[in-house]
C-alpha positions in Angstrom: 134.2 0.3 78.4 132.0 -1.2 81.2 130.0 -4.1 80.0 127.7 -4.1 83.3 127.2 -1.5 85.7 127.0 -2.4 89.6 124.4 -3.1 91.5 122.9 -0.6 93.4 123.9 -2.6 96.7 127.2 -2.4 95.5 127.6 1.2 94.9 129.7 3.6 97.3 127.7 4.3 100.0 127.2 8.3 100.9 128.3 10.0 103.4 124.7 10.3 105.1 124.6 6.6 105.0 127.9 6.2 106.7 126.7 8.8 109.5 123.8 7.4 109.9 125.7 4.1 110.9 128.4 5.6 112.8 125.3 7.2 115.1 123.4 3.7 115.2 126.7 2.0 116.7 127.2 -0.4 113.6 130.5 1.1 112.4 133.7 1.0 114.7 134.4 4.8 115.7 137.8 6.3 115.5 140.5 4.0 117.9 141.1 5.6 120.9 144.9 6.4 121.8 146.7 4.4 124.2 148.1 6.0 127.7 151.2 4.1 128.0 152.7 4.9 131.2 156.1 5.6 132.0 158.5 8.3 130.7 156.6 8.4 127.5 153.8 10.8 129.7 151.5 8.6 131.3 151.0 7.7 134.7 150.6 4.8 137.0 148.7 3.6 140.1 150.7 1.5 142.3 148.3 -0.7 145.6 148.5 1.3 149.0 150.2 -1.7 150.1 152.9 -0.8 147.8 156.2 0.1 149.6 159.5 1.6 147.6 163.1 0.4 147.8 166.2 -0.1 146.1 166.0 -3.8 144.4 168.9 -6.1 143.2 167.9 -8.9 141.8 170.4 -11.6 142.5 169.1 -14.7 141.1 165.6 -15.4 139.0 164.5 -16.7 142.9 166.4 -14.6 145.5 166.9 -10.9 145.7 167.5 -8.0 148.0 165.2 -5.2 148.9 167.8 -2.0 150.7 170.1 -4.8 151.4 167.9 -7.2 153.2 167.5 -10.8 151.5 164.1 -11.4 150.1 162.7 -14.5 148.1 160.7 -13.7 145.0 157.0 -15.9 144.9 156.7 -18.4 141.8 155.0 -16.0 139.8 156.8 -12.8 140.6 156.2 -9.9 138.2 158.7 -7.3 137.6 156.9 -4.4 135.2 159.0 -1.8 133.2 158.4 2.0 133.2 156.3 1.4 130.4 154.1 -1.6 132.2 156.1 -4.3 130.2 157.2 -7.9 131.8 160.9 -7.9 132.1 161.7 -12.0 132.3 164.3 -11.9 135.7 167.1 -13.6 133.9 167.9 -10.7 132.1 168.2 -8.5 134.6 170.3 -10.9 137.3 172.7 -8.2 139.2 171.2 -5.1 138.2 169.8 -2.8 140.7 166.0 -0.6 140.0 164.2 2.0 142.7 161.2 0.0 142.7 157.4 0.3 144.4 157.2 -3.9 145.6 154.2 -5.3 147.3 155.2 -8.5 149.2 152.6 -11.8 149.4 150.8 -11.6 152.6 150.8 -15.7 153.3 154.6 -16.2 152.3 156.5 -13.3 153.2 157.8 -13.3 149.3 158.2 -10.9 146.6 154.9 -10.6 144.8 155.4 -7.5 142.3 157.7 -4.6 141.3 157.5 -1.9 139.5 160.9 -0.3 138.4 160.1 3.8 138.4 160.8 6.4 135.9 162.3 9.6 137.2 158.8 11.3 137.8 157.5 8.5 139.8 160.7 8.2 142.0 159.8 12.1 142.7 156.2 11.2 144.0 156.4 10.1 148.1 155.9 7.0 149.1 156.5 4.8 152.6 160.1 2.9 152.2 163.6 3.8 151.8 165.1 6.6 151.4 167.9 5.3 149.5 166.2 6.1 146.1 167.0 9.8 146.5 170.8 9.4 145.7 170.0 6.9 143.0 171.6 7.4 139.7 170.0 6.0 136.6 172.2 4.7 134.0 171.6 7.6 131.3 172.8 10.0 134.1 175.9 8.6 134.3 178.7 11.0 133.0 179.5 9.1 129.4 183.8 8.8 129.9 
């Protein structure tokens, strides 16, 4: 038993008062999908600056690009296939085919981006050490 009804404000609104908004720009529209780069499908941009080589990363300050010592700037950023910041500490001693743009003042490290499989594919000035690069999920499992 409903002792009052609603008022009329309150009511569901129809479906030609919902278009009617969706058209005007009051009412979110659907949420667009995100691209997320990396082996999930996407694809990056890297700078034309952008050079590719084989990184180790030695220390969270020091590293080596094809073998050659290199220092990383104070506010290096290393990115993930999928565009996620990897803090360096947890990735001391491991080695990543990278795209790396060096700082232009300092001579330092600037930014990496560790490749997917696809992107190590694409050409791009550096090394040519990437080719024989084997990625960890390669590796025969015994």
């Amino acid at each position: 038993m409903t002792r009052c009804s609603r008022p009329r404000a309150f009511r569901r609104p129809t479906l030609a008062v919902l278009l009617t908004l969706c058209a005007a720009g009051l009412l979110p529209a659907a949420p667009a999908l995100a691209q997320v780069p990396g082996d999930l499908g996407g694809s990056r941009t890297f700078p034309d600056q952008a050079k590719r080589g084989t990184l180790t990363v030695l220390s969270t300050v020091n590293a080596e690009i094809d073998g050659k010592p290199v220092r990383m700037a104070p506010g290096m950023r290393l990115l993930s296939p999928q565009n996620s910041l990897i803090m360096l500490h947890t990735v001391i001693g491991k080695q990543y085919v990278v795209n790396y743009r060096m700082e232009p003042s300092t001579g330092m490290l600037h930014t990496a981006w560790i490749l997917n499989k696809a992107e190590i594919a694409l050409p791009r000035p550096g090394s040519t050490a990437q080719r024989n690069f084997r990625f960890e999920s390669d590796a025969d499992p015994r």
